[in-house]
C-alpha positions, -999 to 999 in steps of 0.1 A, spaced: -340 -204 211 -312 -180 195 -293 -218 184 -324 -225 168 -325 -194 148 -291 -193 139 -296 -227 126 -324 -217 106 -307 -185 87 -275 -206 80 -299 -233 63 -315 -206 42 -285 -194 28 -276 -227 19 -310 -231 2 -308 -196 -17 -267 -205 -24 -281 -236 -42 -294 -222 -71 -265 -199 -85 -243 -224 -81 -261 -252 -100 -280 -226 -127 -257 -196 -127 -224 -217 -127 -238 -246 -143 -217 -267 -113 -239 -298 -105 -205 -307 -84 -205 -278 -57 -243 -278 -56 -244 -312 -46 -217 -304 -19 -238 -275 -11 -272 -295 -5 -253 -319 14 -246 -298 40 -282 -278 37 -297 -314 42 -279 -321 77 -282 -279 85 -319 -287 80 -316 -318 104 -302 -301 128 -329 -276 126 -357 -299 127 -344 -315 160 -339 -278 175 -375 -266 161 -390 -295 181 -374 -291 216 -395 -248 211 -427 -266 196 -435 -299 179 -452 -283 156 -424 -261 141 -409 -294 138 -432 -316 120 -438 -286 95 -400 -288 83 -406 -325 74 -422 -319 42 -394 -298 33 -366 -325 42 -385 -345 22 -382 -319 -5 -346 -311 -2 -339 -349 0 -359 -354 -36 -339 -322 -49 -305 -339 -36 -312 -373 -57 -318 -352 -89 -285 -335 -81 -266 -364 -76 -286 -379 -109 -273 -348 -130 -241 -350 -117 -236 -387 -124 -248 -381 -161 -231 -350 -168 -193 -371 -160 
């Protein structure tokens, strides 16, 4: 249970990290290094949230989904901005 948690805070951070780094510093580079690692953070709290409850689980899906969407427009910036 305390794993899962500490999974879960570390992921946050990433996520509010994010958006300094790609707004305030105008760095598409290190944000997309930086949602990297949120995206597998988040994996490994999906897989941690289902052995407490199944549901705590499936409701991080949506946001995988979201972060996953969010990475591709990263990457997207990124590769236009070079």
């Amino acid at each position: 249970m305390k794993e899962a948690v500490y999974i879960f805070i570390i992921q946050l951070i990433l996520n509010l990290i994010w958006s300094p780094l790609f707004f305030s510093l105008q760095n598409p580079f290190l944000a997309f290094i930086d949602i990297i690692i949120l995206w597998v953070a988040i994996i490994f709290t999906i897989f941690n949230f289902f052995k407490i409850s199944k549901t705590a689980g499936w409701l991080l899906v949506p946001y995988i989904l979201w972060v996953s969407f969010a990475m591709y427009l990263n990457w997207g910036i990124l590769v236009l901005n070079q």
